[in-house]
TORDRENKE-601980 format. One record per residue: x, y, z of N, C-alpha, C, O, CB in turn. Coordinates in steps of 0.05 Angstrom, whole numbers, plus 5000, padded with zeros to 4 digits. Glycine has a CB too. Layout:
N
XYZXYZXYZXYZXYZ;...
***
This chain:
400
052412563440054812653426055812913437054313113440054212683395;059012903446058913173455061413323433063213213420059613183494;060713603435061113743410063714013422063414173440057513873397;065913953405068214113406068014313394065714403389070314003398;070914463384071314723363073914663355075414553371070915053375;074914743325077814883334077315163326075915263308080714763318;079515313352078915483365080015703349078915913347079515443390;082415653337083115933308081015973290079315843278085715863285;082116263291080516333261082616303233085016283231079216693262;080916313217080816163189082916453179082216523156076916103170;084316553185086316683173088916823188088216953208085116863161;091216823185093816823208093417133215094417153237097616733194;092717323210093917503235091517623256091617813271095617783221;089817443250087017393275087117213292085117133303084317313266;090217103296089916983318091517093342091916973363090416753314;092317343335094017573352091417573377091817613401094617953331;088717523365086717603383086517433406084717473423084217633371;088517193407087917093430089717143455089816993475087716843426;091417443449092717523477092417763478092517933459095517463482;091917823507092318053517094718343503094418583501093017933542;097018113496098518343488098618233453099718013449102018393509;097418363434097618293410099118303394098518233371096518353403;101518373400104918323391105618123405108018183409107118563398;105517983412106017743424107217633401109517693394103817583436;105817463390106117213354105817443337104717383316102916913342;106417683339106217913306109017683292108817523274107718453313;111517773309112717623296113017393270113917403247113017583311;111817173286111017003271109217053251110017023228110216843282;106617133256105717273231106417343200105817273178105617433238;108817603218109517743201112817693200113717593221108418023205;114817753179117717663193118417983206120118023223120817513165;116718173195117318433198117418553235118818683251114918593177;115118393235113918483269112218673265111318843281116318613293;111618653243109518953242106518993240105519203247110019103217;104718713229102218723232100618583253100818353262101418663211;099118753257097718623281095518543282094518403299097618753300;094318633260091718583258090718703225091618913215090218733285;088118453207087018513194084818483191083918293203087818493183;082918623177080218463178077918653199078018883207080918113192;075618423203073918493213075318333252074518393275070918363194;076618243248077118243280079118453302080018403324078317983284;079118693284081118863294079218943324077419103320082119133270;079518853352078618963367078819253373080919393374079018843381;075219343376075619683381076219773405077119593418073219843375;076120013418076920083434079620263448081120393434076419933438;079820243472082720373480085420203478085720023494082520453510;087120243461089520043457091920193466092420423460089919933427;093719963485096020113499098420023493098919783497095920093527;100820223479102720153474105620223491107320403488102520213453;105420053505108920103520110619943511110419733498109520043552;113520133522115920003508117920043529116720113549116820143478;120420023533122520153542124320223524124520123501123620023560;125720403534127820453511127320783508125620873522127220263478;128820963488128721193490127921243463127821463452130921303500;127421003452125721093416121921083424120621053444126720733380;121521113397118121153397116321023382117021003358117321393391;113320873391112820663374110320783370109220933387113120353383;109020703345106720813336104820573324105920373314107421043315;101920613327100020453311099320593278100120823271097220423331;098220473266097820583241095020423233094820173235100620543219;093120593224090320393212088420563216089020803217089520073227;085820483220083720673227083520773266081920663282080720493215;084920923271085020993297086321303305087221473290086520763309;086021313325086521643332088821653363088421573386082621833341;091021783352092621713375090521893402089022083399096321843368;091221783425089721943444091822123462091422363466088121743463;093622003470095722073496097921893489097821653484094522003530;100422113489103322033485104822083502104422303512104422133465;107321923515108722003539111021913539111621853516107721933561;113021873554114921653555115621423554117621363568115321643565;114421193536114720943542112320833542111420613550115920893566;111121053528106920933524106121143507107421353505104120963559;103521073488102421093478099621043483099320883502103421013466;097121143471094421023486092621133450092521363440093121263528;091520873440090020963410087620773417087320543427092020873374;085021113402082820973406082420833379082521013362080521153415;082020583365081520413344079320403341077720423360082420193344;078520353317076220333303076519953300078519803302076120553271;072919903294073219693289072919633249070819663237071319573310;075219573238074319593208076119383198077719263212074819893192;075819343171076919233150078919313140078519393117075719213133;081919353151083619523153085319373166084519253187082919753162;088119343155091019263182091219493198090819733192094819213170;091819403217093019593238096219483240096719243244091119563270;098119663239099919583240102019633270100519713288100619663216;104019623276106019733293108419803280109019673260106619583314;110120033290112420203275114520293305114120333328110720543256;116320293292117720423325121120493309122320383290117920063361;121720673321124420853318126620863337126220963359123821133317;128220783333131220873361130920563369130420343358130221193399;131720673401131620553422129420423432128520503454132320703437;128120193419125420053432125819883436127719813423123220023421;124719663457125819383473122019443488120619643492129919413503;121419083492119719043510117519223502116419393516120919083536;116619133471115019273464112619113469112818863466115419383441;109319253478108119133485105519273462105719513455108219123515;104119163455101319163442098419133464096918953458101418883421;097819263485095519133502092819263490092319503488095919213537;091019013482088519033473087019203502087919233525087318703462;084619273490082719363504082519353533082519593528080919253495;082319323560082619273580084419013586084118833602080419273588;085819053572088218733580089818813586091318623587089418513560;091119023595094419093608094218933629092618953648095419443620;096818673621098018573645097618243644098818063655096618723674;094818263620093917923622095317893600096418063586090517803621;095417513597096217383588094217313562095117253540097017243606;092017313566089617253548087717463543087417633561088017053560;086417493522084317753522082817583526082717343520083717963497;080517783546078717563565076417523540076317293531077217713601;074617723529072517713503072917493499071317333510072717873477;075617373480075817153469074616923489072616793483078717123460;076116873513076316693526072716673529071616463521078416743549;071216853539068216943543067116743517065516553519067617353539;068516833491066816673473066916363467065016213462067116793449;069716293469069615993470067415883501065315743501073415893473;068415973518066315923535063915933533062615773547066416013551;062216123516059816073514058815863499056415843504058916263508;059715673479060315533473060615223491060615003479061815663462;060815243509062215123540063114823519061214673517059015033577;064814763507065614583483067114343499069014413513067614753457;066414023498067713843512071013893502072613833519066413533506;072013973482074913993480075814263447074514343428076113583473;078314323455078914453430080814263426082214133442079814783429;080514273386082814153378084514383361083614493340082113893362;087214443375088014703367089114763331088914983321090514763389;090414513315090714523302092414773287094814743289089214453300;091415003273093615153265095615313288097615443282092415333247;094715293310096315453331098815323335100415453347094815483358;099515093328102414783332103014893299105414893295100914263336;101714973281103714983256103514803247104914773227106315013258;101114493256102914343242101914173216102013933212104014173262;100914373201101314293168103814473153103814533129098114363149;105414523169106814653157110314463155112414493142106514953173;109014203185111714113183113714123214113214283232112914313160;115613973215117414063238120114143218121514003205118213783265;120014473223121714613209124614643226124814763247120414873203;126814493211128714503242130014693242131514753261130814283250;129814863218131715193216130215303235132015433246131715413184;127915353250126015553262126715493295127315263300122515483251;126715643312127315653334125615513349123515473338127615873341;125815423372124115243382121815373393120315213404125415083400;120515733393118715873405116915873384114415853386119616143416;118615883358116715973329115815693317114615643296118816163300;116915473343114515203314111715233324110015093313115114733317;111015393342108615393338107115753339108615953341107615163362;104615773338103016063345102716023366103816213379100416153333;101915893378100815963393102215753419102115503416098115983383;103315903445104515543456103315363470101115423480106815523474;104515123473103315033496102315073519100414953529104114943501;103415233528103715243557099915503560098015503576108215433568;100615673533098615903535096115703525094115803534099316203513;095415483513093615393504092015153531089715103538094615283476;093915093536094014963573091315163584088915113588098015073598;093115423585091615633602088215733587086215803600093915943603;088515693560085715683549084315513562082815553581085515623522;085115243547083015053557081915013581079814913588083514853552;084215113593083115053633081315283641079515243657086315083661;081815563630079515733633077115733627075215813641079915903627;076815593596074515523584073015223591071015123581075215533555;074715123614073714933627073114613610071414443614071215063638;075314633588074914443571077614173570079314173588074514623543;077613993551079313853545081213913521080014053504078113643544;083713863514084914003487086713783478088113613489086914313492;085913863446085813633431089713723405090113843384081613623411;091013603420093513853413095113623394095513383398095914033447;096013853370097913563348100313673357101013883368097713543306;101813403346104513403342106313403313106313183301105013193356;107713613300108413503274109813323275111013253295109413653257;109913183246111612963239114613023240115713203229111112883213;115812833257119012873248120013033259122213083250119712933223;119113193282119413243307121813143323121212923332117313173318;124013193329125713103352124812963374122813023385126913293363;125712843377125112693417125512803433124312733453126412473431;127212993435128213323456126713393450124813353466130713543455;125913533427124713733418121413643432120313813447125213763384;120713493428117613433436117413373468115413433482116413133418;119613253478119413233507118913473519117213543535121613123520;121613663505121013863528117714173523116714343538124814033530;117314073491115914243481112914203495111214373499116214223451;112813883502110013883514110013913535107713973543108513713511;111313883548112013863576109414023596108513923616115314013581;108714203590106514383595103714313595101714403606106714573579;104014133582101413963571100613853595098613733587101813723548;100813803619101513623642099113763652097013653659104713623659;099514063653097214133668094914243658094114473664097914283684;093414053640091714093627089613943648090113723657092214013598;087414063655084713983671083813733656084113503664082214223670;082813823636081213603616082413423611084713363619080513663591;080613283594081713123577084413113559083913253539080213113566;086513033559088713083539089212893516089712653521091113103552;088913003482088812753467090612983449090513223447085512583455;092812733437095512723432094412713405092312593403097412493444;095812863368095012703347097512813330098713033330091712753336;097912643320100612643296100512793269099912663249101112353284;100912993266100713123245098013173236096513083254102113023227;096413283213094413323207092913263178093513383157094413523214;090513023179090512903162093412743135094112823113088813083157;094312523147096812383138096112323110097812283093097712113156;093012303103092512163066092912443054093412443029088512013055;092812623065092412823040095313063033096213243046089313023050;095912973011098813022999098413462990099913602977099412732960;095413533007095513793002097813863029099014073032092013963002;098013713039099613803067102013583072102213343067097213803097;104113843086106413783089106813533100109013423095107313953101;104713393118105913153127106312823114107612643124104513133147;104412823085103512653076106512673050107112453041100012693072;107812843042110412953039112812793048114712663039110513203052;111712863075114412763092114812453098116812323098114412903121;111712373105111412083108113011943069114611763071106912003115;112412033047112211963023115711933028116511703022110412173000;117912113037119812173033121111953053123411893046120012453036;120011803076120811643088119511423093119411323116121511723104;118111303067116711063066118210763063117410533067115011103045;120810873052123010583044121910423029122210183033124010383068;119910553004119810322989117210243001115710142984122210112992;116010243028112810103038111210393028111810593015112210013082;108610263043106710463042107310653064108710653084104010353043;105110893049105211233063104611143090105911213109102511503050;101910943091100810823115102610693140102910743164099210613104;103710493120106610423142108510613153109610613175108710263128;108510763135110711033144109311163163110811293178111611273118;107411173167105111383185104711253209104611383230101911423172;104610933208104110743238107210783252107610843275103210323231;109110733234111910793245112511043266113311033289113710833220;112011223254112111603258110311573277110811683299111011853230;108111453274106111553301107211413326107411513348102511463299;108211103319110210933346110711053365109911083388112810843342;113611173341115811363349114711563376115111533401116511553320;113511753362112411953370110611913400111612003421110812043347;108511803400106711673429108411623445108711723467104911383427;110111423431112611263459113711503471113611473495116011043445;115111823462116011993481114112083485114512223504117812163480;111112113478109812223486108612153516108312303535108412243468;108111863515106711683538109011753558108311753582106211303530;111911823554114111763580113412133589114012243610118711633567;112212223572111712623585110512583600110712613625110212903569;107812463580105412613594102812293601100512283595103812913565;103912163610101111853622099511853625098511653634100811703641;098212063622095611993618094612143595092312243598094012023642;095612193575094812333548093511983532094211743533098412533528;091512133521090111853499090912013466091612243459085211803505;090511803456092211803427089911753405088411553407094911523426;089711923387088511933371088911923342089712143335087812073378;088611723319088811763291086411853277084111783282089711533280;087012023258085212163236085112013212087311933206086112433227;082911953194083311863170081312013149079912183159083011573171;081111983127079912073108076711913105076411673109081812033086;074312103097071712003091071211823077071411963056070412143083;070711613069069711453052072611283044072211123025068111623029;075311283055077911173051078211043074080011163086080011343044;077110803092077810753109079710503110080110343128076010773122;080510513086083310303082085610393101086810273119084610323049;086010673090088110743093089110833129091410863137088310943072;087210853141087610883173087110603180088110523201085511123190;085410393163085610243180088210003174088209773182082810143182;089710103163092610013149094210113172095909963182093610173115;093710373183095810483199095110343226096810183235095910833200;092910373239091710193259092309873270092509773292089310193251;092409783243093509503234097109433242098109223249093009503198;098409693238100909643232101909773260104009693271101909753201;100609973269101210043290102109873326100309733334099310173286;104509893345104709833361103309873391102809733410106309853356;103010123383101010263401098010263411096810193391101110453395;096510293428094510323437093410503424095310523408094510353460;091510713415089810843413087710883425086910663432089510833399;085611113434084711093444081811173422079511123430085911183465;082111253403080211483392081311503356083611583351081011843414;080011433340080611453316077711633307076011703323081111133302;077811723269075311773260076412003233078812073233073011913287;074912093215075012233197074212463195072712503214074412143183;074412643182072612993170070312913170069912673167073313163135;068313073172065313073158064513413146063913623158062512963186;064813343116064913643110062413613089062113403076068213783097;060913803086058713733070059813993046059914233051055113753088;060413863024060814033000059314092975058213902964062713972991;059414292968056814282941057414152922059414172908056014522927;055013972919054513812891054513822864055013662847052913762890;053314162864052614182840053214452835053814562856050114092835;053314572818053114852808051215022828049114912835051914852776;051715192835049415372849049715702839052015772833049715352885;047215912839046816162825046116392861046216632868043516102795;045816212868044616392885045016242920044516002923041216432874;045816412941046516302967045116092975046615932987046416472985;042416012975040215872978041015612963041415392973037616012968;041215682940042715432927044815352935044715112930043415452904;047315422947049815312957048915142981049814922986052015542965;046715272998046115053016044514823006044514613019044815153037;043514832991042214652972043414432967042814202972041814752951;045314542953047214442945049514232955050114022945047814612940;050914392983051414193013049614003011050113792999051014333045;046614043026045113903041045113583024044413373036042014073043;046113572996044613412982047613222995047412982991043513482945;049113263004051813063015050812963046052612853059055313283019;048412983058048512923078047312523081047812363100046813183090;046312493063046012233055048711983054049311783066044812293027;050112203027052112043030054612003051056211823051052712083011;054512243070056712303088055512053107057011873113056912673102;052712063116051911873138052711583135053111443156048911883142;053211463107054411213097056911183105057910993115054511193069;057911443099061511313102062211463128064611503134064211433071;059911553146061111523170059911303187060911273210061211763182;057411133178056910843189059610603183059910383192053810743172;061410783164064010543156065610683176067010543191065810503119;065610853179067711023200067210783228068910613236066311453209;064310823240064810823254065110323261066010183279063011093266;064110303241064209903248067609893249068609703260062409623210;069610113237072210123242072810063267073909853274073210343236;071810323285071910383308070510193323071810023335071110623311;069310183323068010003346069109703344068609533362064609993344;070609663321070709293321073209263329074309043329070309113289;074809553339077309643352076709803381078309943392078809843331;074109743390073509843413075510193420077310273435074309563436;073910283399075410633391073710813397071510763387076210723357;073811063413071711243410072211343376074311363363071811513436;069111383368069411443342068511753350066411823361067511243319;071311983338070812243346071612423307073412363292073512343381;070012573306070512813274072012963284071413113303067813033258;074412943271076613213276075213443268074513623284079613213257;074713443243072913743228070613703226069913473222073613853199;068213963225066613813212064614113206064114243226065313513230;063414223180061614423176061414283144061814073133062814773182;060314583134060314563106062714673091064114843101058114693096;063014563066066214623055065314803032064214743011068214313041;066215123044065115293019066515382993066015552976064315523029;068815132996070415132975071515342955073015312936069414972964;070015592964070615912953070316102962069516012984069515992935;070216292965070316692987068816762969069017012966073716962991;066916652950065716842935062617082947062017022970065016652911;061617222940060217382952058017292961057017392981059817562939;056616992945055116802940055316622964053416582979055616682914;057316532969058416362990058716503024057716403045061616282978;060116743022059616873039057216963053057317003077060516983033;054217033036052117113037050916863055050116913077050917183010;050816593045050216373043050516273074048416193084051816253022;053116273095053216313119052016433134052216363158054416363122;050716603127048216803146046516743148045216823168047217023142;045216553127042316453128042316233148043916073157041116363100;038516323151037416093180037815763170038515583184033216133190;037015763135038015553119040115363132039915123137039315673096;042215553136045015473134045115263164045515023170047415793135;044315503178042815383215042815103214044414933222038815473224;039715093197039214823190039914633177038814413176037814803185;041914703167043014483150045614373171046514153166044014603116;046914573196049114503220047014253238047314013243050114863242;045214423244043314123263042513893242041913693255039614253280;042213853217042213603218044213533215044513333229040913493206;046813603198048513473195049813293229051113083229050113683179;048913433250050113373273048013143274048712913269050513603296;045813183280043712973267044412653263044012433274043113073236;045812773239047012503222049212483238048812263248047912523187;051412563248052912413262053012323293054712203305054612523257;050312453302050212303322048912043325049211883344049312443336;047412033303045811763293047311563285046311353276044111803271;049911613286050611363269053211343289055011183284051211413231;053411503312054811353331056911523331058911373329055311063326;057711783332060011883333060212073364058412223370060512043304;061812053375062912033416063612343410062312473426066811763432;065312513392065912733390066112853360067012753340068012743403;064713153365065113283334066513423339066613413364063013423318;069213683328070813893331069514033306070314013283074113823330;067414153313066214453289068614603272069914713291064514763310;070014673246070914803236070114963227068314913211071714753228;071015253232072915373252071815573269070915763256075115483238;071615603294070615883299070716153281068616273278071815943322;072216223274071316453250073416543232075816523234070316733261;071316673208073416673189073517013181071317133177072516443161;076017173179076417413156075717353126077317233111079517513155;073317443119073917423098074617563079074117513055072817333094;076517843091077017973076080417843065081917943048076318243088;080717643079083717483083082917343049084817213039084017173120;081217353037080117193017080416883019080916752999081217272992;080316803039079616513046077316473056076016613072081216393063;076416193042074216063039072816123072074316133091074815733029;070216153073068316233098068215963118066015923128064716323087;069615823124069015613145068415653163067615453177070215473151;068415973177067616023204065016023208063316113193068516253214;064715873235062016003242061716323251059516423254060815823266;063416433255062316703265064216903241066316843229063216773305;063317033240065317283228066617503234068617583222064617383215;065617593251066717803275065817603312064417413319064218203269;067817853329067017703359065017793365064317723387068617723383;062917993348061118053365058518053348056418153354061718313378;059017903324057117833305055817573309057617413304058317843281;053217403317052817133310051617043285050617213269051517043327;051516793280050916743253048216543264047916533288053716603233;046316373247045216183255046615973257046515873279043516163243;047915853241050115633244051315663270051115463283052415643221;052815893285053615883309051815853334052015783357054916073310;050515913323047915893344046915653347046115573368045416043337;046815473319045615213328048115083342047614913359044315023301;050515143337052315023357053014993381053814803394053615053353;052515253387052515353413050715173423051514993438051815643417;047615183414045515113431046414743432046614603452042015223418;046714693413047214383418049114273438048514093454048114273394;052514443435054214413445053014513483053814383503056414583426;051814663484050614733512048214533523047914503548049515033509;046514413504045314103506046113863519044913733537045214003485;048913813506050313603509052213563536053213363546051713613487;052213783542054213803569052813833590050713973591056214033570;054113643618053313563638052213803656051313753679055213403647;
***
C-alpha cells in the first residue's frame, strides 16, 4: 500500500506558508490583504518586506522591526500564537512578504523539506482548488483557487511525487481548459477528481448536484457532471486518470454514479476516519474510543473494495486519520500520545489488509488555535507527533 497526504493545513491563513513570498494568497485569505499569518505556524526568523512606490509598509505581531530603508523593511519575528499582520500607507505597489531565507523563491523551501520527508506516492491538494466551496463565477479566475495550479505542479515535482488535484462542480469548459492547462507538467502520476465528497450535503457540491438533478437522482446528476467534466479534461491533459470518491459504508451511491457513468475511471474508494464511539473523560479515552471503529471500518472497506475490483478499479482512501470531531483540550492532548501512534499503524494495518492501492493521511497539520478540530498530524513545522512519525516511517517503507 503506498501512502499519500493532503498537503494543507487544517486552517486558511497557514497556507500563506507554502510560499516564499507570504502575501502572495493574503488576499484571498483575507478580502483586506492584511493577515498573513496566525497561530503556531508563524515562521520565525528574518522577514523581508519590499515594495515600490513612495509609501511605507509595516508588519505588526510579535516581532521587532530591524532595518528600514527605501522600499524595504527587515523584522525579526517570533514564533507565537499571534497574527502577524501587513499595513502600508501612500504610494505602495509590488508589495512583497519574503519569509525567512526565501527572497526571490517561489516556494518556502522548510515546507517543501517537510512534505519530502514524508517522500508520499501523491498529494491530494483539496482545499488549495477551493473546491468545497463551489465554482464561484463572480470570483476572478486567479481567486478560484489558493493555491494554483501551475505552483502545486512545482510542489509535487520537487517533492518528487504524484498530485491528486479536484475540479469543482459546474466549472466552465474555458474555464477548466485553460485553468489546468499547467497540469501537463506534472512528473507523477496525475489523477483528476470532481468536486469533494458528492453524498455529503455538508458541502457545496452535493447542493449543486441537488439543484441540477431534473427530477433523477443526486447520483445521476453526479455521473452526468463528472462526463461533462473528464471529456475536457481527457482533450487537456491524456494522460490524467480519473478518480470517484464515495462515502463509508454507502456504497450504493458511487456505485450508482459508476453505473451511470460514460467514462472510464481509473481509481474509485471512500474516507476511512476512525471516530469516537463513546463518551470519553480523559485523552487516553478518546483513543479508546476511535480504536473501537477499527473493526467496523475494516468491513465497509472489504465492501469498498469487492466494488472496486469487480470494476477492475484501484481501490485508493481520499482521507483517512482519526475524526476528533472537537478542539477540545482533551482532544488536542490526545494527538500527542504514543497511543495515538498506534492506533495510525493499525488503522493502516486494516487498510492494507483488505486491499487498498492508496491512502491520502488527513491533514498534514492543524492551528489549533484556529479552533478547528486537530486532524493534523503535526502541529507546528518543527514539532513531531507520534502519529506523524508512524507515517512518515510507513510512507518511507512503502516507497521504491
Amino acid at each position: 500500500m503506498r501512502h499519500g497526504l493532503n498537503p494543507s493545513f487544517h486552517g486558511p491563513s497557514s497556507r500563506a506558508i507554502v510560499f516564499g513570498d507570504a502575501f502572495l494568497r493574503a488576499r484571498d485569505i483575507d478580502p483586506a490583504g492584511t493577515r498573513i499569518f496566525s497561530g503556531v505556524s508563524v515562521p520565525p526568523g528574518l522577514w523581508t518586506l519590499r515594495w515600490s512606490g513612495s509609501g511605507a509598509s509595516h508588519l505588526a505581531g510579535l516581532l521587532r522591526e530591524r532595518e528600514r530603508g527605501p522600499g524595504f523593511a527587515l523584522y525579526d519575528v517570533e514564533r507565537a500564537a499571534r497574527p502577524v499582520h501587513v499595513s502600508w500607507t501612500g504610494d505602495v505597489n509590488s508589495l512583497r512578504v519574503w519569509l525567512p531565507g526565501s527572497e526571490g523563491l517561489i516556494l518556502w523551501r522548510p515546507f517543501v523539506a517537510l512534505l519530502k520527508s514524508f517522500k508520499p506516492a501523491a498529494i491530494r491538494t483539496l482545499d488549495w482548488t477551493r473546491v468545497n466551496e463551489g465554482f464561484q463565477p463572480g470570483r476572478d479566475k486567479r481567486s478560484q483557487y489558493v493555491v494554483s495550479a501551475s505552483a502545486q505542479v512545482l510542489i509535487a515535482n520537487q517533492v518528487g511525487c504524484g498530485l491528486h488535484y479536484q475540479v469543482p462542480l459546474g466549472a466552465p469548459e474555458d474555464w477548466i481548459a485553460e485553468h489546468l492547462r499547467p497540469l501537463r507538467n506534472v512528473n507523477g502520476r496525475l489523477t483528476i477528481e470532481c468536486g469533494n465528497e458528492l453524498w455529503n450535503p455538508d458541502f457545496s457540491g452535493w447542493w449543486w448536484l441537488e439543484q441540477h438533478k431534473d427530477g433523477g437522482r443526486v447520483s445521476h446528476a453526479a455521473a452526468k457532471e463528472l462526463d461533462r467534466i473528464f471529456a475536457v479534461v481527457r482533450a487537456v491533459l491524456p494522460r490524467a486518470e480519473f478518480f470517484v470518491g464515495g462515502q463509508l459504508g454507502n456504497e450504493g451511491f458511487l456505485e450508482s454514479i459508476l453505473d451511470t457513468m460514460q467514462t472510464a475511471v481509473q481509481a474509485c474508494g471512500p474516507a476511512a476516519y476512525l471516530r469516537p464511539r463513546s463518551e470519553f473523560l480523559t485523552a487516553q479515552g478518546f483513543v479508546e474510543s476511535c480504536r473501537a471503529e477499527l473493526l467496523p471500518v475494516a468491513g465497509r472497506i472489504r465492501e469498498a473494495r469487492r466494488l472496486a475490483t469487480a470494476r477492475g478499479l484501484r481501490l485508493e482512501v481520499y482521507e483517512a486519520g482519526q475524526h476528533p470531531t472537537s478542539g477540545t483540550p482533551i482532544v488536542a492532548e490526545a494527538q500527542r500520545l504514543v497511543a495515538m501512534g498506534t492506533l495510525y499503524r493499525d488503522l493502516a494495518g486494516v487498510l492494507e489488509e483488505e486491499g487498498v492501492d492508496l491512502v491520502h493521511w488527513y491533514s498534514l497539520m492543524t492551528q489549533y488555535d484556529d479552533g478547528i478540530p486537530p486532524f493534523g498530524l503535526l502541529e507546528s513545522m518543527d514539532t513531531s507527533t507520534p502519529k506523524a512519525d508512524v507515517v512518515r516511517e510507513l510512507s518511507l517503507a512503502s516507497t521504491p
